[in-house]
N, C-alpha and C positions, 0 to 999 in steps of 0.2 A: 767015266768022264775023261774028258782029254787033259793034259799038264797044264795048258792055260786056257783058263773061261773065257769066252769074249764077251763085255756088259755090254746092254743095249743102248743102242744111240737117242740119245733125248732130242728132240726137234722143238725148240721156243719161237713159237709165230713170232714174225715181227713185231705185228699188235703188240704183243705186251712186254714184245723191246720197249718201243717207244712208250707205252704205259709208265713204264720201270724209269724210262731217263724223263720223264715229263716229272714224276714224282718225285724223283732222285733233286731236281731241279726246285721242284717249289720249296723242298726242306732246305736247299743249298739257301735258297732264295731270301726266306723264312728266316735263317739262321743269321745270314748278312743285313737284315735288313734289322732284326731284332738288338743287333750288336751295335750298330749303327746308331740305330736310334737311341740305345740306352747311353752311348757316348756322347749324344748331343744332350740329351737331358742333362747329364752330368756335367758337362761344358757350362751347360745354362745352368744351373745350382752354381757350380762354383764360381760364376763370373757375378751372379746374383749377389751369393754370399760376400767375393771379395768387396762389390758396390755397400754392403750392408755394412760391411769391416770398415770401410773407409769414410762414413760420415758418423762422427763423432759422437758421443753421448757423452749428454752433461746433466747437471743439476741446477732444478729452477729456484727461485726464491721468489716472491712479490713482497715489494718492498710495506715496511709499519710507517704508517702512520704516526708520530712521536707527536700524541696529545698530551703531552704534560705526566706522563707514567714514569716518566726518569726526570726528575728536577735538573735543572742546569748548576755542576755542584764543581768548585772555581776554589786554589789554595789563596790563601789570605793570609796577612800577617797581621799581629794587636801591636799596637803601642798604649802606653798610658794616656789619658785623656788631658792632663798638662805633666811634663818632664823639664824640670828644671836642672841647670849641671849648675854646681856650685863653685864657683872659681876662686883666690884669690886676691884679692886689689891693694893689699898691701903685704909688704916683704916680713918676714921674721922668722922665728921658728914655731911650732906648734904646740902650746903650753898644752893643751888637752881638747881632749874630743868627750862630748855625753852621747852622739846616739851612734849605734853601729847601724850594719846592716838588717832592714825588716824591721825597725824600729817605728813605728806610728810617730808621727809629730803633728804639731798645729803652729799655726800661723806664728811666727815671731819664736817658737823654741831656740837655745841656742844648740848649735851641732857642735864648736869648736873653738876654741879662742886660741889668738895669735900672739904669741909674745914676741913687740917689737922695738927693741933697746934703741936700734938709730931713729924709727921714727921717733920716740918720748927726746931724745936730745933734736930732733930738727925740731920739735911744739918748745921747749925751752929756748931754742934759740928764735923761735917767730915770735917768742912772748916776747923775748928782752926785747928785737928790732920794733915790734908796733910799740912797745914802753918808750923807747927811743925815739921813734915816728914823733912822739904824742908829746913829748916833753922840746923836740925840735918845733914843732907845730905852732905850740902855748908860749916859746919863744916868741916865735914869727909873730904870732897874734898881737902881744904886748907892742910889739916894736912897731908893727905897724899902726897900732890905735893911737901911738905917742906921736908919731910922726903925724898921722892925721889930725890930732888937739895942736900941734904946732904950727900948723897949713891955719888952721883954722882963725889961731889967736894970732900969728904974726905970717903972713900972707910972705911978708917982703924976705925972710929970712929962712921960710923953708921952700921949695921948688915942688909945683904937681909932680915933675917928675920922678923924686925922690919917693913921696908917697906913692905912687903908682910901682915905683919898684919895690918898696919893703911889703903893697898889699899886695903884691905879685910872688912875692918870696913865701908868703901867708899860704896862696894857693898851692903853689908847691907842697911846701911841708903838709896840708891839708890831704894833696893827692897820695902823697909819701903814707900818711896815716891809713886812707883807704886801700893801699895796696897793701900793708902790714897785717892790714885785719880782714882781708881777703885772703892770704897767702895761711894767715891762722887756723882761718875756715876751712880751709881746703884740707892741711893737717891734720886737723880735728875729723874733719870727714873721714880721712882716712885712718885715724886713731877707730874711728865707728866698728869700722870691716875687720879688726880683728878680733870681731865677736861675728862668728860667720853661724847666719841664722836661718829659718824654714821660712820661704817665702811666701807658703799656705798650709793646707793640712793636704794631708798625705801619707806617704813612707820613705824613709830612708834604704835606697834601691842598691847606693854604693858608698862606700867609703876607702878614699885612695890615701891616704894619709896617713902617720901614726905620731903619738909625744916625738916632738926631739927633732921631726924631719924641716928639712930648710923649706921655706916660703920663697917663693917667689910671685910676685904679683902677675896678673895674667889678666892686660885690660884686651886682649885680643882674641881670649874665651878660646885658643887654637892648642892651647897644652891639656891637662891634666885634670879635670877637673877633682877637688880636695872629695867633695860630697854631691849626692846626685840624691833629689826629692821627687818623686813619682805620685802625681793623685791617682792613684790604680781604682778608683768606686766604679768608674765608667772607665771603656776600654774602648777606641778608636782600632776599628777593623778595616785596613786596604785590601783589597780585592781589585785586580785588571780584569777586565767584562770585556770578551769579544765586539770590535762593532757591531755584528749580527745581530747580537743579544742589548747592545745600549738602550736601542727606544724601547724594550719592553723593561726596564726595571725605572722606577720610579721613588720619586722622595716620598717616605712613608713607608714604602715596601718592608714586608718583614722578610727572613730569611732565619733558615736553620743554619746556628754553627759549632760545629763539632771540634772537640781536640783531641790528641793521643791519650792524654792522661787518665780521661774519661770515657772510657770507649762505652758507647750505648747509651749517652749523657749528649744530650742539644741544648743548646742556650738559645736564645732568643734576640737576634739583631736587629737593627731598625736602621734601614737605606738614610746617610744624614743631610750627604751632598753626592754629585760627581763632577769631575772635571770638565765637563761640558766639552772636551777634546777627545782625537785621537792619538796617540801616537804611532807616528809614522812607523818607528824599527817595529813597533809589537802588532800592530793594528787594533789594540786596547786603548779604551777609556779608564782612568782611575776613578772608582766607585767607593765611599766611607761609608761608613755603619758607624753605630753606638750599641755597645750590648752594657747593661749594668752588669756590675763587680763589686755588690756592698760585701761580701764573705772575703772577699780577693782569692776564689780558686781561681781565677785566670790570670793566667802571667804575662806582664808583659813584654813588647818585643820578642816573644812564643808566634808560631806557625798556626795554624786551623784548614779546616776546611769549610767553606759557606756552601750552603744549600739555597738558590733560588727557585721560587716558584714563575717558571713561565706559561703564560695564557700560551693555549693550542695556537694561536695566527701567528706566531713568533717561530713554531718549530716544524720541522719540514720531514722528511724518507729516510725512516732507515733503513738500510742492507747492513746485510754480512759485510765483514773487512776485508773476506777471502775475494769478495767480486770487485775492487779494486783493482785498475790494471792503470800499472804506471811506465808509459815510454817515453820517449823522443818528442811524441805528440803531444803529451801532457799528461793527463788524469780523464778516466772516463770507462765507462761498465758495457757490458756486454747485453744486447736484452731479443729475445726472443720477438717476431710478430706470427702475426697471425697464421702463416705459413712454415712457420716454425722454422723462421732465415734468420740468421744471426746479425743484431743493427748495433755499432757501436756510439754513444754516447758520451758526449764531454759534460764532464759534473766537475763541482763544487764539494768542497766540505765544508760544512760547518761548526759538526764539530765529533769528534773522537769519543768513542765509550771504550774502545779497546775491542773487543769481539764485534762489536758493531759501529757502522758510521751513520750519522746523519749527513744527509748530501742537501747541501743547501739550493742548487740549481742543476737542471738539466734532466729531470728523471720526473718521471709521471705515476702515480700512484698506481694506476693499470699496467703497467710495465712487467713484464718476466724477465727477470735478472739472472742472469747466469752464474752461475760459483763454481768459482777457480776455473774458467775458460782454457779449456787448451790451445798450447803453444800451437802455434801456425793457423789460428782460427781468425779468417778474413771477414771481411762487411759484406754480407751475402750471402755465406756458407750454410748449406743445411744442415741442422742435427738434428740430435733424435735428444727428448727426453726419456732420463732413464726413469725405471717403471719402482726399480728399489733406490732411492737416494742413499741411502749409507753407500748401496755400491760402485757411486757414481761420483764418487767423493775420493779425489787423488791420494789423502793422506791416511785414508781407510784401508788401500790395497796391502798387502802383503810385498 
């Protein structure tokens, strides 16, 4: 063999040239079109997905019905059913006191007596002036009836005038006598008051006083009072009643009322009057009770809590407190329709449980109420309800 082979020349019809670039071509083709399309898919996913991202998910609620399952339950305060404050009416010092504090009394007991030196010397001195009245008077009298026997038996030698002035001088000394024994009286009275007494039966609630401290009289009941009598048997309960809630409590009504002292312990009240008003600053009516107190556990001028019962037509929808939304515009809840568009709502309260509201207007028992609406969610906006509520729940998240 020679130093270089020569290989045989290969000859490719053009046939399966073009075979070969028609081929070459449909995988080019194949391959662009495959790329292509799978970028638009995923175009359309994630334009989908961001549309999915952007309408909101929230959590529903439908509002309760508040048939009378939570009483309408309102702080109150007791007073004694009569409170009398025990004042002074005359000056002295305070010889002694019999009842203290929590002391039982009955009508007419004495609580204290007053030792009062200058009144016994004003009563000595209104004795002597009406003794003096009385013996000027018995004068006038005599002189006048002698003058009159002289008119009588000798006409010419005594003057009507004369008689008319000594029975004139008579009525003086007469009025003189009535103001002596009026001014005694008055004395006297007040000699009374330093025996300071129980006006009815009761307790002795306070005592300001002790031996030895100065009197001072107090007809204007604005200082100090010495002793203070409480009939604690019955105990006067105020309670302020929302308007909402006025026309449904009634005289008769009973009510549950609770105090600290006694926890798990109700008493038994009884609606006595109301004020037939509102008040403007509160937009309450004042409502009285009577609970009996013959043991005397209830104290009074003490706190409570009443418990009314109100008929279901008195009470309206509760929501969560979370679905409250308060702006510029006022008060009012977010609620789902039928197309699941967000409609907002102007409501009412009527009244506060704390986790939950009663809405007294604006909201519809068939309503889907939204909880805790997201920030920037308009009147019309679509959302989606979420499928887990816990997870749908802003203060849930991590």
């Amino acid at each position: 063999m020679s130093e270089h082979t020569q290989l045989p020349e290969v000859h490719i019809s053009p046939r399966r040239l073009r075979l070969a670039a028609v081929i070459g071509a449909v995988v080019f083709g194949s391959i662009v079109v495959i790329g292509v399309t799978s970028r638009i898919v995923q175009a359309r996913n994630l334009h989908q997905w961001t549309d999915e991202q952007a309408i909101p998910t929230v959590v529903i609620s439908e509002p309760e019905n508040a048939n009378g399952s939570a009483p309408l339950e309102l702080p109150a305060q007791m007073d004694a059913f009569t409170n009398a404050p025990i004042y002074a009416r005359t000056s002295g010092y305070l010889k002694s006191w019999a009842k203290d504090i929590g002391a039982p009394v009955k009508a007419g007991d004495v609580l204290g007596i007053i030792d009062t030196p200058d009144l016994d010397q004003q009563l000595l001195q209104a004795q002597a002036d009406l003794a003096t009245s009385k013996a000027n008077a018995a004068l006038a009298a005599t002189t006048a009836k002698r003058w009159q026997v002289l008119r009588q038996t000798d006409p010419d030698s005594v003057s009507q005038q004369s008689v008319d002035q000594y029975n004139g001088d008579l009525a003086a000394k007469q009025a003189q006598v009535n103001a002596s024994q009026a001014n005694l009286d008055r004395l006297k009275a007040l000699k009374s008051y330093a025996k300071l007494v129980a006006p009815f039966d009761g307790r002795v609630t306070a005592r300001n006083t002790d031996v030895g401290a100065l009197i001072t009289a107090d007809s204007s009941g604005t200082g100090t009072p010495l002793f203070t009598v409480s009939d604690t048997s019955k105990l006067r309960v105020y309670v302020r009643v929302p308007q909402v809630y006025a026309p449904a409590i009634h005289k008769g009504d009973e009510a549950a009322l609770d105090v600290p002292e006694y926890p798990g312990k109700s008493f038994t009240a009884k609606v006595e009057a109301d004020a037939r008003a509102i008040t403007p600053t509160s937009g309450t009516t004042l409502v009285q009770l009577l609970v009996d107190n013959p043991d005397g556990k209830l104290l009074p001028s003490s706190y409570a809590s009443v418990k009314f019962k109100i008929g279901s037509g008195a009470l309206g929808l509760r929501v969560p407190a979370e679905a409250l939304i308060f702006d510029d515009k006022g008060l009012h809840v977010a609620t789902l329709d039928a197309s699941d568009h967000a409609h907002f709502k102007t409501v009412t309260i009527r009244r506060d449980y704390g986790k939950t509201i009663e809405i007294g207007s604006g909201l519809d028992a068939n309503d889907r109420v939204i909880i805790n609406p997201p920030d920037g969610l308009a009147d019309g906006d679509e959302v989606r309800i979420a499928k887990n509520p816990q997870a749908g729940k802003p203060h849930d998240k991590a």
